[in-house]
BAPA-974191 format. One record per atom (N, C-alpha, C): residue in one letter; x negated, y, z negated. Coordinates in steps of 0.001 Angstrom, whole numbers, plus 524288, in hexadecimal, padded with zeros to 5 digits. Example, Ala and Ser with C-alpha at 12.3 -4.5 7.8 and 13.67 -1.06 7.14 Angstrom:
% residues 2
a7CC7A7E9C67E188;a7CFF47EE6C7E188;a7CC707F31C7E188;s7CDCE7F7367E458;s7CA9A7FBDC7E41C;s7CD9C8001E7E142;
% end
This chain:
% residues 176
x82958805D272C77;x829DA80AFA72EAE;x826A980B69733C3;x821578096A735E6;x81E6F80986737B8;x820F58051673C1A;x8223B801DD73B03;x825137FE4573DFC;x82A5480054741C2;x82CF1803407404C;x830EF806FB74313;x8307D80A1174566;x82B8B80D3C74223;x827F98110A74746;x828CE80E7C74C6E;x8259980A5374C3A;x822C8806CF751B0;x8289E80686753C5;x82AE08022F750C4;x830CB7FF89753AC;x83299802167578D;x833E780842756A9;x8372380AB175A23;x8342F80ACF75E6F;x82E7380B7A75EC8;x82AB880D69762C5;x82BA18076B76635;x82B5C802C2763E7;x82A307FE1C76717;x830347FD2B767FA;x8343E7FEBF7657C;x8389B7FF1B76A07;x838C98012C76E30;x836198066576DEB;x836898096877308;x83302807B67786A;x82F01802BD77498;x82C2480457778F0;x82EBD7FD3777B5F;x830097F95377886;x8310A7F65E77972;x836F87F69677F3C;x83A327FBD677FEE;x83E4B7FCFD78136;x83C8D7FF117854B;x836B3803397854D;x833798029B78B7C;x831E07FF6C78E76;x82FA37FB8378A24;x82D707F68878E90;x8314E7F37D79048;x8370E7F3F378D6C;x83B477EEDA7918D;x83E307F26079444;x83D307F8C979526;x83EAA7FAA379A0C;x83BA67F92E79E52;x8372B7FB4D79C5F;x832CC7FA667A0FA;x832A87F4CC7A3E0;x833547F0EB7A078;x834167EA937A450;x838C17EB9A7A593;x83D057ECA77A3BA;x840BA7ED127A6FD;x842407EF1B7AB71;x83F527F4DB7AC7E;x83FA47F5C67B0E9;x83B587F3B17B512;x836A97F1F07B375;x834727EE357B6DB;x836787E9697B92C;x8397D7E6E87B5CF;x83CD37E29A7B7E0;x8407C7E3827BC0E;x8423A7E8E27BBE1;x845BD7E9067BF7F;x845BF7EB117C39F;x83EB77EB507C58B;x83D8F7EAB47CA85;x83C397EFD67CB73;x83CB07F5197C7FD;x83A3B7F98D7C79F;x8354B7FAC77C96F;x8315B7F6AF7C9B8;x82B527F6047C700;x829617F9227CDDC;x824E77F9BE7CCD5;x822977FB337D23B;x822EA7F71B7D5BD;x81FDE7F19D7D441;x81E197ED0B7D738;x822307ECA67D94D;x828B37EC177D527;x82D037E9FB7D946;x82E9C7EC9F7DE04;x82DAE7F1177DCC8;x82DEC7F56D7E1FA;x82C067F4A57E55D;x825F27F3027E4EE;x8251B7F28B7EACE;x825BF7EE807EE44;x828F97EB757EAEC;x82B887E51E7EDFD;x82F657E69D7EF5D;x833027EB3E7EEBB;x838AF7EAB07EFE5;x8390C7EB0E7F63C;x834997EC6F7F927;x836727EB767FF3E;x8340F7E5988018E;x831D77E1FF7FCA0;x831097DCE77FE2E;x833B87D8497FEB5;x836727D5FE8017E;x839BC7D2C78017E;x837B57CDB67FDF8;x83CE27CC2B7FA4B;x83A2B7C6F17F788;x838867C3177FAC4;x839447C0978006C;x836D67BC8A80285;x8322F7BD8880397;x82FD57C28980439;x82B2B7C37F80577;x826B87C3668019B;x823ED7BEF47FFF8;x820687BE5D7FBD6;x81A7A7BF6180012;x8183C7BF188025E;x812397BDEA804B6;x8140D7C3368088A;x80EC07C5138081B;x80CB77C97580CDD;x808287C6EF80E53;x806717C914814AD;x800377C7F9815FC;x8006A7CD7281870;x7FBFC7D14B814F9;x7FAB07D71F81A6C;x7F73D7D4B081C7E;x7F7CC7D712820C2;x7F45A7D3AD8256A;x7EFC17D84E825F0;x7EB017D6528272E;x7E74C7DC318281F;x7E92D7DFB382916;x7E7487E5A58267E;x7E91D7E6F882ABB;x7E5217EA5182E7D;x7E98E7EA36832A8;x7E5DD7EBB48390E;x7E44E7F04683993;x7DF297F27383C32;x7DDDB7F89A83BD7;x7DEDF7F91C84166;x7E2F57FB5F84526;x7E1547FD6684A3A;x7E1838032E84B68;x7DF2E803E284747;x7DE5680A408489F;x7DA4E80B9984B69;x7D99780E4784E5A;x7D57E810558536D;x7D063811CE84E8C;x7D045812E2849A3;x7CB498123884630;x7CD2C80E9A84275;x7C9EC80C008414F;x7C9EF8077283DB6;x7C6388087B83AAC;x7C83F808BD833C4;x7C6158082382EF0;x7C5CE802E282CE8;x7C0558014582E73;x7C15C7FCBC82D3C;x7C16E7F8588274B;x7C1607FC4A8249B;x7C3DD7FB2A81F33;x7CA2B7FCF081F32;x7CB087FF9982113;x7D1247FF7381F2A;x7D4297FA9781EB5;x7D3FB7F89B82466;x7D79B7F49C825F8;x7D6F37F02C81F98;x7D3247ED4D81FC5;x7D1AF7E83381AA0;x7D3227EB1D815B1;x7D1FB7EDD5815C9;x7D3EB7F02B81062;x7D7D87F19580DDE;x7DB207F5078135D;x7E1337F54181095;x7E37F7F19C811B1;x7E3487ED54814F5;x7E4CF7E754814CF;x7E5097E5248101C;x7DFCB7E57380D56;x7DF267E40D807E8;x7E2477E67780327;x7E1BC7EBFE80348;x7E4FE7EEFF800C8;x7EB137EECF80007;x7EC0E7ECE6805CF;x7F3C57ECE1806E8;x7F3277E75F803D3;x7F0897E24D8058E;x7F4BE7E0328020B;x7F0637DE367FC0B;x7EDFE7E0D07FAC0;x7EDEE7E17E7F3C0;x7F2457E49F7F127;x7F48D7E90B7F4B1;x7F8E17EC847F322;x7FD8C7E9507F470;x7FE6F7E4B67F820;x802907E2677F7C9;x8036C7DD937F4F2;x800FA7DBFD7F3C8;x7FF917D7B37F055;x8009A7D9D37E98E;x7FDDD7DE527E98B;x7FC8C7E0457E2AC;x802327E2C77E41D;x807737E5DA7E5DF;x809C27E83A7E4C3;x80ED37E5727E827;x80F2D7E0F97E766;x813F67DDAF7EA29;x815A97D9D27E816;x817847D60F7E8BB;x8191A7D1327E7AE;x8161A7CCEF7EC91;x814017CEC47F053;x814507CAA57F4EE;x80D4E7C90F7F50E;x80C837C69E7F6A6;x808117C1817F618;x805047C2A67FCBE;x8007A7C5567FADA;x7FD647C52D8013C;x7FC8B7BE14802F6;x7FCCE7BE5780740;x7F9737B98980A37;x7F99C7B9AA80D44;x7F4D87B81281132;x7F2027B8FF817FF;x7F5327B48981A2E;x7F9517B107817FB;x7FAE27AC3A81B52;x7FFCD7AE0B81F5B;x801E87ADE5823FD;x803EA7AE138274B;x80AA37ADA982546;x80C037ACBB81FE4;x810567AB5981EA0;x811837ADE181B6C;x80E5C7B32681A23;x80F8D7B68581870;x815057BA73819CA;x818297BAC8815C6;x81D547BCBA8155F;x81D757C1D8819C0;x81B3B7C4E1817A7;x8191B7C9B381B02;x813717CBF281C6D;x813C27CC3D8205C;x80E9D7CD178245D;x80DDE7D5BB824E5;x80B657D6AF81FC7;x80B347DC0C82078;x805587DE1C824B9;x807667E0878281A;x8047B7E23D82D10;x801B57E70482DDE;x7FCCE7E99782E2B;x7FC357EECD82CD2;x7F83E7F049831DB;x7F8967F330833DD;x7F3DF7F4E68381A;x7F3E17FB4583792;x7ED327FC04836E2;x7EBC3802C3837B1;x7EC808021A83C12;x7EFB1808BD83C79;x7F04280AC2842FE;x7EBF580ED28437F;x7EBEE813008401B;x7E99C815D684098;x7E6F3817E583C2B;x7E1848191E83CAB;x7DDF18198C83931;x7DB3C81EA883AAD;x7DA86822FA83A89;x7D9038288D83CC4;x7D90582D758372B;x7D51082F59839B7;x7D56C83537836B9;x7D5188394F83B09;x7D6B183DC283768;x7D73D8426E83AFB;x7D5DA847A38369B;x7D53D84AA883888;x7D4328510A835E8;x7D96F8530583376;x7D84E8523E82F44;x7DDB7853FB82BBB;x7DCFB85B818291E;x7D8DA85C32829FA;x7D819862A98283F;x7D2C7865F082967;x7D3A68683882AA5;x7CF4786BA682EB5;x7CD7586FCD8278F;x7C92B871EC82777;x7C80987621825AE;x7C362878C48265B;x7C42A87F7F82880;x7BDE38809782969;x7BC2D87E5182F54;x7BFA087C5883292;x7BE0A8799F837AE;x7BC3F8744B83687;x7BC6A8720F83213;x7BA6C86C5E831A4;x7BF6A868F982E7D;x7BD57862CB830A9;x7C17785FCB82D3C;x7BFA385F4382775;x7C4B5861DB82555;x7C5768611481FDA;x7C87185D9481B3C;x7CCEB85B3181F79;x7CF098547481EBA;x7D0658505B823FA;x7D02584D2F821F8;x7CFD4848478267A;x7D5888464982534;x7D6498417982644;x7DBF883E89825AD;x7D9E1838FB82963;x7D97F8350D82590;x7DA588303082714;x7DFD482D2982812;x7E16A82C7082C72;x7E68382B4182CE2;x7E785824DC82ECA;x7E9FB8225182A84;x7EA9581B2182C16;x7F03E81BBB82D0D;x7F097817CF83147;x7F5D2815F983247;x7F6C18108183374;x7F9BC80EAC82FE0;x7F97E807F583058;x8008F806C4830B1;x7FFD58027883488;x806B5800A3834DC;x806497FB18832AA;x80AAB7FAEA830CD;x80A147F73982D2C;x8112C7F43682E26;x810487EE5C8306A;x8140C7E93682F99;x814997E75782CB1;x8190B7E6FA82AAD;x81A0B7E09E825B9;x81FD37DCDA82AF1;x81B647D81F829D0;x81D5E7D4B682C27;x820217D1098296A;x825C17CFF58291C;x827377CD1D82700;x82A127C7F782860;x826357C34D827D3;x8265A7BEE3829F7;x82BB47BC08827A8;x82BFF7BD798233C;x82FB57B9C982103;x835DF7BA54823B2;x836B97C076824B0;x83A6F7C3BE8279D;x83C0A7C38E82DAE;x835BB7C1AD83046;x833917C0EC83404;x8348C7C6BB8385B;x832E87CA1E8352C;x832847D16C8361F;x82FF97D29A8351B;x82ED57D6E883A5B;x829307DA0E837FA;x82AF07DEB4837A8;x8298C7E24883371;x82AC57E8168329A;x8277E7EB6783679;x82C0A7F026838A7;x828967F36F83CC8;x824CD7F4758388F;x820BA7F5D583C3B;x81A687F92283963;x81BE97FD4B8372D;x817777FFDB83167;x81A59802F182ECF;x8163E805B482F8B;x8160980BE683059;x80F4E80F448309D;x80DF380EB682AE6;x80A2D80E95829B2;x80777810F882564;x803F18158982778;x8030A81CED82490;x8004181D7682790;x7FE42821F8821E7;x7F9538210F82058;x7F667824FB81D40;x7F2F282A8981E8C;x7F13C82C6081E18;x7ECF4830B981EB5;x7EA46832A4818FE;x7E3A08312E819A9;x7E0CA8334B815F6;x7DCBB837EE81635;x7DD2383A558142D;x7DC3184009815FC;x7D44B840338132D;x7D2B784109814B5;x7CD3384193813CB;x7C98C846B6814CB;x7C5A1847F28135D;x7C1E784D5581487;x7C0AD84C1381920;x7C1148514381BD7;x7BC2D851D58218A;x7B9688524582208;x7B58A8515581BD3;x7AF3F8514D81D5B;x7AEF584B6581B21;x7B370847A081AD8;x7B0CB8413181ACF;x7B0CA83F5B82204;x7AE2A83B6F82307;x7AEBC839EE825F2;x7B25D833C582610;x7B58E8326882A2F;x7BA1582E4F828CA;x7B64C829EF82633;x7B3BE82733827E1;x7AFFD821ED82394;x7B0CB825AD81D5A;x7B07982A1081C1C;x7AE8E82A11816D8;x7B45182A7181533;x7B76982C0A81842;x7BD0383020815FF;x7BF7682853816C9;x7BF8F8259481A8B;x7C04181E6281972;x7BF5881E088149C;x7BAA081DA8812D1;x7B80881C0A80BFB;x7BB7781F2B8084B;x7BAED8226580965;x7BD3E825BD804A0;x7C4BA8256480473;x7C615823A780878;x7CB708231480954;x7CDA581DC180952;x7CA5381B7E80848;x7CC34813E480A7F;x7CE9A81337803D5;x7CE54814997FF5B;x7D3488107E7FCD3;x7D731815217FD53;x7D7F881A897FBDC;x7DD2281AFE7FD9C;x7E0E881AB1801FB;x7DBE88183A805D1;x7DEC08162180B81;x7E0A281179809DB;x7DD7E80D4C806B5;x7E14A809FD806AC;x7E63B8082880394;x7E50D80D277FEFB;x7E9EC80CB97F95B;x7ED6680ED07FEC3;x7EC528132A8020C;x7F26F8150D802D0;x7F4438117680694;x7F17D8103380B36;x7F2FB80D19810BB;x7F59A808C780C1C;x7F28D8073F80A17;x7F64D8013A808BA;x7FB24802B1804D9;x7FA6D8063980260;x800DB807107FF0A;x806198093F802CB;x8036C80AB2807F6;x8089880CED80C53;x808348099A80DE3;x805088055080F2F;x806BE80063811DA;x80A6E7FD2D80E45;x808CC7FDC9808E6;x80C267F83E8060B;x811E57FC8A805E8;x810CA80193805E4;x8172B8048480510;x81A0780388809B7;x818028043080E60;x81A108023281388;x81CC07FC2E8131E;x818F27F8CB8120A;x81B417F424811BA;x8208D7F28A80D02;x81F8C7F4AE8081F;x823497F1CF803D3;x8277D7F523802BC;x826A17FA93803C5;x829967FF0A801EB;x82EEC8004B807B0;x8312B801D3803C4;x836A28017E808C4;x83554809C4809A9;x8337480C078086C;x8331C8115C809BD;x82F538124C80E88;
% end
């Protein structure tokens, strides 16, 4: 009696788990998604530094979201970093512009700031032997007007770099 209890339950649940692989198999899954704008010949990426020529330079940004873009392309791809010259695709990134400005007045004083990055970003594709026009990437982080930019930097540098690098990898893999 106790045995039939269960049965029906481990049918049902046995009939979830070979949906669930099933629709993973068939390419549903997140991971496969974000390959679908990767061409199969293209196995190896190299991001190349990237360049700060913005009239102010943070000079942590640049090494870091370098670092950041490809741990995020590496952990959420199929394709294989390496610094060697024969790399499939040559992804290209340079800050243009790095600036804040007065985002809200109150009382006669600043009451928000706005850090604004703008980075253009190449994927070079050697194998194709094409380079994609530059694509903008361009964020704004909004901060208090009683930090000054060094503290409102500290306090803003990882969601500067979760977001800069997830519009960079959406720029690059995503067809939207």
């Amino acid at each position: 009696m106790i045995l039939k209890k269960y049965k029906n339950r481990l049918g049902g649940v046995l009939v979830l788990a070979l949906f669930a692989w099933g629709i993973s198999q068939t390419g549903c899954g997140i991971y496969r998604f974000k390959d679908v704008s990767i061409p199969d010949s293209i196995r190896t990426v190299r991001v190349m530094y990237i360049e700060n020529k913005a009239s102010y330079v943070n000079p942590q940004l640049a090494p870091k979201l370098t670092d950041k873009l490809r741990q995020k392309i590496v952990g959420q791809t199929r394709l294989r970093q390496t610094n060697n010259d024969d790399a499939d695709w040559d992804i290209i990134a340079t800050i243009k512009t790095y600036s804040f400005s007065t985002a809200g007045i109150s009382n006669q004083q600043v009451s928000m700031n706005k850090l604004n990055v703008n980075i253009d970003v190449v994927v070079d594709d050697k194998r194709a032997g094409k380079r994609r026009p530059p694509q903008a990437v361009s964020r704004s982080f909004d901060y208090p007007g009683t930090m000054s930019l060094q503290q409102a930097e500290q306090n803003l540098e990882s969601d500067m770099l979760r977001d800069l690098s997830d519009d960079i990898f959406n720029r690059i893999f995503s067809n939207w």
